[in-house]
NUSETI-464076 format. One record per residue: y, z, x of N, C-alpha, C in turn. Coordinates in steps of 0.1 Angstrom, whole numbers, padded with zeros to 4 digits, always signed. Layout:
<recs>
YZXYZXYZX ...
</recs>
This chain:
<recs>
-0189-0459-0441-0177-0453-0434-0175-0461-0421 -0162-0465-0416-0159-0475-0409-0152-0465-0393 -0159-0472-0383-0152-0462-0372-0138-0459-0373 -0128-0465-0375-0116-0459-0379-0118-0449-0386 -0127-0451-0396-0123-0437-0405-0131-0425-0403 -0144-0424-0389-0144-0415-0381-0139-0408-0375 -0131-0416-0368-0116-0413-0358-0107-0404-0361 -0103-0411-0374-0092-0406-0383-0094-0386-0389 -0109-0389-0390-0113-0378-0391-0113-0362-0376 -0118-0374-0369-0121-0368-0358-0106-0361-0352 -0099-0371-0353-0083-0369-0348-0079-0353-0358 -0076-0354-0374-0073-0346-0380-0079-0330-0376 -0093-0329-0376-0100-0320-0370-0098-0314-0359 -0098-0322-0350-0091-0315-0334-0076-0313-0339 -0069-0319-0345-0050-0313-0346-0053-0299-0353 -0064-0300-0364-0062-0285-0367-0064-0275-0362 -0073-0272-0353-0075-0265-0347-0064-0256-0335 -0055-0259-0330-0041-0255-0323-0033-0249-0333 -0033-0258-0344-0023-0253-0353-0024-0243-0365 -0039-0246-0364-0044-0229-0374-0041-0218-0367 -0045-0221-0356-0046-0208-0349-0034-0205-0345 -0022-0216-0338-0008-0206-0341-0002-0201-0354 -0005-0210-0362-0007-0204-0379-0010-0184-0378 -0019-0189-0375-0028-0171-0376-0022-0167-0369 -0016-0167-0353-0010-0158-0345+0002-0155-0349 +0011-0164-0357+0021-0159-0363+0023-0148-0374 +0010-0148-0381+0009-0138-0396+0005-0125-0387 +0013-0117-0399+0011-0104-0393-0002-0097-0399 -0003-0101-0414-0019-0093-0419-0029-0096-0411 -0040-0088-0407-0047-0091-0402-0061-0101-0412 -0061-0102-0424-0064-0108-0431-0058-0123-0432 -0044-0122-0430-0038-0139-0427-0046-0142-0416 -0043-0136-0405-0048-0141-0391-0062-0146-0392 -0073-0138-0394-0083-0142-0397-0088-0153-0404 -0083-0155-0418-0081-0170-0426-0082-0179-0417 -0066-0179-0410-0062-0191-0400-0075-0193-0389 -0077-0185-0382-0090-0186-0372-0100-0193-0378 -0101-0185-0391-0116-0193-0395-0117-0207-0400 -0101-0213-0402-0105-0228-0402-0099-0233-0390 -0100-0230-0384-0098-0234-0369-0113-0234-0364 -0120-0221-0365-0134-0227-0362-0143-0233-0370 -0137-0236-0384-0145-0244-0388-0142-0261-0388 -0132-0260-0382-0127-0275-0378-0130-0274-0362 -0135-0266-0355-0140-0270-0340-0159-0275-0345 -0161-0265-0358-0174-0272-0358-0175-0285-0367 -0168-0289-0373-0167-0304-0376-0162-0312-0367 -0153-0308-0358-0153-0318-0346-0168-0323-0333 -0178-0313-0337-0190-0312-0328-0200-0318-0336 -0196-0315-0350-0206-0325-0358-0203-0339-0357 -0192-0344-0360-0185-0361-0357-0190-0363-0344 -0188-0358-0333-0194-0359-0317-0208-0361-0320 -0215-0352-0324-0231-0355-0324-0232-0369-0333 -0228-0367-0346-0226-0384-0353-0224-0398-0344 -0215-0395-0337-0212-0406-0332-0221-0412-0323 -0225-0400-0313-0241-0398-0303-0248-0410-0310 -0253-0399-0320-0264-0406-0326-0264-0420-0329 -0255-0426-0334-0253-0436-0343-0250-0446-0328 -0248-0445-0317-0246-0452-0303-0234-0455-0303 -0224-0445-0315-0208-0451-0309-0203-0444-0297 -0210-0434-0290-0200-0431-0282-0213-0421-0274 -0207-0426-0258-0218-0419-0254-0219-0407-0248 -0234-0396-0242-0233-0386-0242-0221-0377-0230 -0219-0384-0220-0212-0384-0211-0194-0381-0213 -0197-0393-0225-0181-0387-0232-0176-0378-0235 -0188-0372-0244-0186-0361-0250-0181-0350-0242 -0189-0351-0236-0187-0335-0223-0172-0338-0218 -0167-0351-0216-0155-0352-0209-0148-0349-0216 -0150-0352-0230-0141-0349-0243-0136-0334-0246 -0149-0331-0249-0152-0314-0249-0140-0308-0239 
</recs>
């Protein structure tokens, strides 16, 4: 896997997250809403996993992160 295609990842992950969740705030079921939330947080925790990946691997450092965050 090639840093671009981290990125690419990284990038898609953080856009979902805004947009599920106005997703969900728009549905009136409380079961829609819910859906939407939950891939919203589950793309906040694939964005913290790529962060830690990157850590690890020395692409990017720990300092960033937090700025990032």
């Amino acid at each position: 896997v090639g840093n671009s295609d981290v990125v690419d990842q990284l990038k898609r992950a953080v856009l979902s997250m805004p947009l599920n969740i106005a997703e969900g705030v728009g549905k009136k079921a409380m079961a829609d809403k819910m859906r939407f939330f939950s891939i919203a947080r589950g793309s906040a925790m694939e964005s913290a996993a790529i962060f830690y990946v990157l850590v690890s691997t020395y692409l990017l450092d720990n300092s960033d992160v937090v700025q990032l965050k």
